[in-house]
C-alpha positions in Angstrom: -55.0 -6.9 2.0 -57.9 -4.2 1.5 -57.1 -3.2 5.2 -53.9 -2.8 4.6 -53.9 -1.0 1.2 -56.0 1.5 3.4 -54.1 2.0 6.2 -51.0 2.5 4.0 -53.2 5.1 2.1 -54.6 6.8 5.3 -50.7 7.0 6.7 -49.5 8.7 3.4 -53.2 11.3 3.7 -51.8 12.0 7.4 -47.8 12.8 6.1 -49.4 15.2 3.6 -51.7 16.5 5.9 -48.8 17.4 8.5 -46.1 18.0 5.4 -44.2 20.5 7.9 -43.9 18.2 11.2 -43.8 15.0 8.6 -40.6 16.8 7.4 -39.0 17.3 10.7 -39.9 14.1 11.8 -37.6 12.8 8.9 -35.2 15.4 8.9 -34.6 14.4 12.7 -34.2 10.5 12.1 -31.9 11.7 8.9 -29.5 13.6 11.2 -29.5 11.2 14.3 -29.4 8.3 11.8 -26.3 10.2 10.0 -24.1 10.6 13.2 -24.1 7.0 13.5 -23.0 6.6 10.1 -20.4 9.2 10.1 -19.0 7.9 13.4 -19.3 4.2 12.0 -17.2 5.0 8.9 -14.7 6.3 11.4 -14.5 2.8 14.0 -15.0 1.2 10.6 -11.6 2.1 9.5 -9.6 2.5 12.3 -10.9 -0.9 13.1 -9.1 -1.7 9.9 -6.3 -0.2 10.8 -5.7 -2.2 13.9 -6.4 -5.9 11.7 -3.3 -4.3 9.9 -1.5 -3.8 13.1 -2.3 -7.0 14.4 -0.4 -8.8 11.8 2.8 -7.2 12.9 2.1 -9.4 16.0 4.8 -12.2 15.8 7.3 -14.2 17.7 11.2 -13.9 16.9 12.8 -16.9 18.0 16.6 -16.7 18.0 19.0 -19.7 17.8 22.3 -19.2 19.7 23.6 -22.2 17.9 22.6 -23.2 14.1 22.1 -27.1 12.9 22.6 -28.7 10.6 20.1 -28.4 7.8 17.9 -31.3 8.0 17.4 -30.7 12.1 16.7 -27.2 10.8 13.7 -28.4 8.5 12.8 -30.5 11.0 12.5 -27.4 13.8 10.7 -25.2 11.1 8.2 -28.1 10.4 7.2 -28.7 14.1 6.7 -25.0 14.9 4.9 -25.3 12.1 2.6 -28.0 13.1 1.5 -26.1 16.3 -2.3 -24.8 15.7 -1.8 -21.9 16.8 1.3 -20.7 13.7 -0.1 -19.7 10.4 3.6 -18.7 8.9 7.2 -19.4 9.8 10.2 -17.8 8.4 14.0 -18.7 9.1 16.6 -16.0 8.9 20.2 -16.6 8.4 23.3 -15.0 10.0 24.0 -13.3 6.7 20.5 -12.4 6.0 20.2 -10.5 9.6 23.6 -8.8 9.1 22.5 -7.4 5.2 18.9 -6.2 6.9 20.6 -4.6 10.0 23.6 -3.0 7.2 20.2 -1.9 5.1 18.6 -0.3 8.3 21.4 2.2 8.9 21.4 3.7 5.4 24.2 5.9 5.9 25.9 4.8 8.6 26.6 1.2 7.3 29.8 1.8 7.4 30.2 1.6 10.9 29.9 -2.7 10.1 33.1 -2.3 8.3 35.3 -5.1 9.5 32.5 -7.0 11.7 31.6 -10.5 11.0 28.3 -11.8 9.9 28.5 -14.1 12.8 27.5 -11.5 15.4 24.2 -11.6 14.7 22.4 -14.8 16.1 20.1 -17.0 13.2 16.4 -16.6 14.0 13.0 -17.9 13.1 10.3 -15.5 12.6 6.6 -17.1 13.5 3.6 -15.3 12.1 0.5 -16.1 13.9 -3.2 -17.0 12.9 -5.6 -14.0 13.5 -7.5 -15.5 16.6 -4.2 -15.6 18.4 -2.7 -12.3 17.6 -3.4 -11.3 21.2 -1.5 -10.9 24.5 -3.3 -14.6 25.6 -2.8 -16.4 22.2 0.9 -15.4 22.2 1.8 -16.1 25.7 0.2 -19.8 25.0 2.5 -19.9 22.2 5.6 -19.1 23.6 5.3 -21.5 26.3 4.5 -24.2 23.4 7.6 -22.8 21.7 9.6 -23.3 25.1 8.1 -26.7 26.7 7.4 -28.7 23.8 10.0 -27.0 20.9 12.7 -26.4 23.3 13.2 -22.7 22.2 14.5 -20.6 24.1 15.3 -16.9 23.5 12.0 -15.4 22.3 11.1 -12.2 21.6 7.7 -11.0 20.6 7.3 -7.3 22.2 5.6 -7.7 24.9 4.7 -4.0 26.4 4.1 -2.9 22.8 1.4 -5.5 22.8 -0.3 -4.6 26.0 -0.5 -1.2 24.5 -2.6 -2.3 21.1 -4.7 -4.5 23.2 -5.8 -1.9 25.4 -6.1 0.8 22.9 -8.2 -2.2 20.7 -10.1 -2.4 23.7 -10.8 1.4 24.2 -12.1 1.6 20.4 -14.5 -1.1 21.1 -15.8 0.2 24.2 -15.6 3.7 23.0 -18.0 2.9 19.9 -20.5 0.9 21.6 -21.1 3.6 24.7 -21.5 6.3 22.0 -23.4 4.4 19.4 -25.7 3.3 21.5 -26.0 7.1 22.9 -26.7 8.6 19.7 -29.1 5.6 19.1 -31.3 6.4 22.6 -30.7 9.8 21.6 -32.1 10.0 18.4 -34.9 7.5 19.8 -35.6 10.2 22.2 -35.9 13.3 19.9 -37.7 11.5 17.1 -40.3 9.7 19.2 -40.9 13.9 20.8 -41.0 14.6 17.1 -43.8 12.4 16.3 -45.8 12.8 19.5 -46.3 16.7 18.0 -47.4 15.4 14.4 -49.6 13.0 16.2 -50.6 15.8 18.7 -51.6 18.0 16.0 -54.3 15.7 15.2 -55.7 14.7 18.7 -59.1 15.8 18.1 -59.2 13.2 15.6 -58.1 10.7 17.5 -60.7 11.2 19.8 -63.7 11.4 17.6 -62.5 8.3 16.3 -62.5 6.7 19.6 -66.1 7.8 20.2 -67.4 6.2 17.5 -66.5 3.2 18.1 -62.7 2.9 16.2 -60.6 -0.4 18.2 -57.1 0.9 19.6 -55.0 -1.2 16.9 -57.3 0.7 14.0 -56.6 3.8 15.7 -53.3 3.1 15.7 -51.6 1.0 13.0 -52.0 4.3 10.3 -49.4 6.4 12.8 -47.2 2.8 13.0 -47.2 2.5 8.9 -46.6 6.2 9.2 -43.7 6.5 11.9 -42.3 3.4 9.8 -42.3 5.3 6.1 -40.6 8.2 8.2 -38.1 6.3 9.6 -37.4 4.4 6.5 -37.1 8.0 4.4 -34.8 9.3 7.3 -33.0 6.1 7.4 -32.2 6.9 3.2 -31.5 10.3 3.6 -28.8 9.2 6.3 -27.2 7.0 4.1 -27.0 9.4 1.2 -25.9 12.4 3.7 -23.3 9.8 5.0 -21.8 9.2 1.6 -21.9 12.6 1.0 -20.0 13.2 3.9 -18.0 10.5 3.5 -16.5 12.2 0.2 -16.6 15.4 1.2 -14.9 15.7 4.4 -13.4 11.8 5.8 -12.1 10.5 2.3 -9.1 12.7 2.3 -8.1 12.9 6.1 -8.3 8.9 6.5 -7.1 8.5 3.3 -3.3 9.9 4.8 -4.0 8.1 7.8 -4.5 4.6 6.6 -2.0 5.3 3.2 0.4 6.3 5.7 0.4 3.1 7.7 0.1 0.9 4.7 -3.1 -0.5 5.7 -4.9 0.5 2.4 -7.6 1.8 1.1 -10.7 3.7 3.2 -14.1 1.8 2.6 -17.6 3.3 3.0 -20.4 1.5 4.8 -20.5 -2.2 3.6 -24.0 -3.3 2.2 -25.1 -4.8 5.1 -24.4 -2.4 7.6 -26.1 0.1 5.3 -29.3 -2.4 5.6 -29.2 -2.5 9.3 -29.2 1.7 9.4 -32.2 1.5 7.3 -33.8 -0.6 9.4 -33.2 1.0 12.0 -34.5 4.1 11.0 -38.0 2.0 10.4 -37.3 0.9 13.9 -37.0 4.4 15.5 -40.3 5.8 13.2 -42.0 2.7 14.6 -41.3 2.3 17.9 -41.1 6.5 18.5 -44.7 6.4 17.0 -45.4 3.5 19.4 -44.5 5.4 22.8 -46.2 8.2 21.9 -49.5 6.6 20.9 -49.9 4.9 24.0 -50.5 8.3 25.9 -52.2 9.8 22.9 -54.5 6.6 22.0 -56.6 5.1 25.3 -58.7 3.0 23.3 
């Protein structure tokens, strides 16, 4: 414990020592740290976006002939049953007609005269989340069609290809560029280090010569890189927010409002924890590659 109360106290001697190239050290995990953050709160909500999407994902099943009511009930309950349905819905003639007379506003009129009867009944089936995909509703259509005995389904397909791959894009899009900012900012903050570190070389080496072991040496810059890190990693998360306010609130705000997804969300807690960490992590492991051309102990 002794050890470590001094190596904590000779990291914090060395960041006041170097105040200047401490400070950019931190002000350089701060900023990569905060383009994480800002472009997380972006995928963050456009990811929510899409979970909104996704539950426009259903199949329309329409009946050319309607029974009676107790083979009805007995229809809705076995589509029911399957594993894959989380909700099912059964539309009447009359029900379709009033929703397609509400649809053209103005123009209702143009129904004047036509029966109810030319629109077909229909059962709408919601899905569960896990199967509100191109594979999990092609599995349920053929369950719909081999073991129901439906028939005329609907359920949009090209309009489904297109969220998938565009799903897929976002995904792809946010781990290439998170984990470039990530090496990125590993880069430039372990260079940042290696100058603080630099600085004091001729310490280093006096320290060697007398006899100092390699972890000794080293473990003050690791405590150090890590306090860095762990400031920067703060600083990101209070720039974010700032940020956050400032500039995303309003424009996602119309985005999301618009689509009736809901509200915009900052960072969850535990994503919040994870850039903390790793803003230790860069401090730490910057200060790590660096020593081991500095410190040949």
């Amino acid at each position: 414990m002794e050890r470590l109360i001094y190596f904590i106290r000779r990291a914090l001697r060395n960041m006041r020592q170097c105040l200047f190239l401490c400070s950019v050290a931190i002000g350089t995990t701060a900023v990569a740290l905060t383009m994480v953050a800002f472009f997380a709160i972006v995928v963050l909500n456009v990811q929510q976006l899409t979970a909104h999407w996704s539950r426009q994902v259903e199949i329309v099943a329409y009946l050319d002939t309607v029974p009676d009511a107790k083979a009805l009930q007995a229809l809705q309950e076995k589509i029911l049953g399957l594993q894959e349905v989380e909700n099912v819905e059964y539309t009447t003639r009359e029900q379709a007609f009033n929703q397609f007379k509400t649809r053209l506003g103005n123009d209702a009129d143009l129904l004047g005269g036509v029966d109810a009867d030319i629109l077909p009944a229909s059962f709408d089936i919601a899905l569960k989340p896990p199967f509100r995909n191109q594979a999990g509703v092609d599995t349920v259509v053929n369950r719909l069609r081999n073991e129901v005995g439906l028939k005329d389904l609907k359920f949009g397909r090209e309009w489904l290809e297109k969220f998938e791959s565009f799903v897929a894009l976002l995904k792809l899009g946010g781990a290439v560029i998170g984990g470039f900012l990530l090496f990125a900012a590993l880069f430039i903050v372990s260079n940042t280090i290696r100058l603080t570190q630099y600085a004091r070389r001729d310490e280093l080496e006096v320290m060697g010569l007398v006899g100092a072991t390699s972890m000794f040496i080293k473990t003050p810059f690791l405590i150090e890189g890590a306090i860095q890190g762990g400031l920067g990693g703060v600083i990101a998360i209070t720039g974010s927010f700032i940020l956050f306010r400032l500039f995303l609130h309003e424009g996602l705000s119309s985005l999301l409002l618009a689509s009736g997804s809901g509200a915009i969300v900052f960072l969850p807690l535990s994503f919040q924890g994870m850039l903390l960490g790793a803003g230790v992590f860069l401090g730490l492991f910057g200060s790590l590659m660096s020593l081991r051309k500095l410190v040949r102990v």
